[in-house]
VEXDREN-2710 file (C-alpha; in Angstrom, 1 decimal):
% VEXDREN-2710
k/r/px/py/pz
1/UNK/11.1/6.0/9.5
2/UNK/8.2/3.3/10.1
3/UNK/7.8/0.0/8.9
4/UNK/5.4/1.1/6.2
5/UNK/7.2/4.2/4.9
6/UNK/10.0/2.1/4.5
7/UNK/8.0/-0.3/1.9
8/UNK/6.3/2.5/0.4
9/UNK/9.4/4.0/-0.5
10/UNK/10.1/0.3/-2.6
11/UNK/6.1/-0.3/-3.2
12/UNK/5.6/-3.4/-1.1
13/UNK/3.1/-1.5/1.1
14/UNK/0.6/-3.9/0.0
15/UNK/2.7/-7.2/0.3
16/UNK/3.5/-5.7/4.1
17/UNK/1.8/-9.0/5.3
18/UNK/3.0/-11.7/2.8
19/UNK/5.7/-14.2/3.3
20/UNK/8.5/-12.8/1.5
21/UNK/8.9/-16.3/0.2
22/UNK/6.2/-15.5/-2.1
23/UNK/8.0/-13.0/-3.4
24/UNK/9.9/-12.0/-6.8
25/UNK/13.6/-11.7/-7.4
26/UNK/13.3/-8.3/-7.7
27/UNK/10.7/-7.5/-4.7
28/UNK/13.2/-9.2/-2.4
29/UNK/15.9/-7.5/-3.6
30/UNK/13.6/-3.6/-3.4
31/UNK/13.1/-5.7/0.4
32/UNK/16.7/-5.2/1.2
33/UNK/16.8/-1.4/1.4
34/UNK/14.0/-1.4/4.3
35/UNK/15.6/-4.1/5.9
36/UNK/18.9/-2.4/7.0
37/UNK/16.7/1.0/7.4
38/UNK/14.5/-0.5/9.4
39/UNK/16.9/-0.1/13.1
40/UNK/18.0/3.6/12.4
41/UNK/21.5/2.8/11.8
42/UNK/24.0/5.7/11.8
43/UNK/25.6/4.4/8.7
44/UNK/25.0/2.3/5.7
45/UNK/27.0/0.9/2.8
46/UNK/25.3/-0.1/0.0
47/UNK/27.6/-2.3/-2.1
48/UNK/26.0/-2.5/-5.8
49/UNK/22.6/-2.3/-4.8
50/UNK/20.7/-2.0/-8.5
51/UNK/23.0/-5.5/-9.8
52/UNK/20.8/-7.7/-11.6
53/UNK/17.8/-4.9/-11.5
54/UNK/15.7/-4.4/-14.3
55/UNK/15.5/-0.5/-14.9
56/UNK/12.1/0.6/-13.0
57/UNK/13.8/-1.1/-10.0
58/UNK/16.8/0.3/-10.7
59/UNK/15.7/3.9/-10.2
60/UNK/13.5/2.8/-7.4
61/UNK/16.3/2.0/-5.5
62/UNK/18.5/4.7/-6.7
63/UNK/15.8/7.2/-5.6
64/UNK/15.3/5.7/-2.1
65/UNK/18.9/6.5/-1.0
66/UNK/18.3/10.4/-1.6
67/UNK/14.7/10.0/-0.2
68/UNK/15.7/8.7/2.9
69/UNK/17.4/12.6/3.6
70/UNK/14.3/13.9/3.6
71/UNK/12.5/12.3/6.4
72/UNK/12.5/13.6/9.9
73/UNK/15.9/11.7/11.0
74/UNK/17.9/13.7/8.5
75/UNK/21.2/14.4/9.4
76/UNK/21.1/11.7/11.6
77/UNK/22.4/9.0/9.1
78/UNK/25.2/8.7/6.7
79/UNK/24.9/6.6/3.4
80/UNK/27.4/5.5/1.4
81/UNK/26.5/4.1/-2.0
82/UNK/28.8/2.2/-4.8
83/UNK/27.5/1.5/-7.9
84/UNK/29.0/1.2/-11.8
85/UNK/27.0/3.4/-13.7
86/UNK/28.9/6.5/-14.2
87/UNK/26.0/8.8/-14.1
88/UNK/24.8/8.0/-10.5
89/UNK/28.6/8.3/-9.3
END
């Protein structure tokens, strides 16, 4: 995936060019998904990645991970996700 379907996936697209320093709590923590995609690693753990999340960010997240499978690299990465609520377990 490119840098910019990476943040459209988290809806920074149009922050693509600001200092993250400039950015909220929650945009930096939507930032951290992109970040570790960003290299095409083989596998990624994603230790509690919604903690602290107000709800729309919460699902955005959430969604990403399953999003990700459907680009053009699928099956070429393995994700591993660990997270409280029940109903995404």
């Amino acid at each position: 995936m490119t840098r910019a379907e990476l943040l459209h996936f988290v809806e920074l697209e149009d922050r693509s060019n600001d200092r993250v320093a400039t950015f909220t709590g929650g945009m930096k923590h939507r930032l951290n998904l992109p970040v570790a995609l960003v290299h095409r690693p083989k596998f990624i753990l994603l230790d509690e990645p919604t903690a602290g999340l107000h709800p729309r960010s919460r699902e955005q997240i959430l969604n990403i991970v399953p999003a990700c499978d459907q680009t053009k690299e699928r099956g070429q990465r393995w994700s591993m996700l660990n997270t409280f609520p029940m109903n995404r377990s």
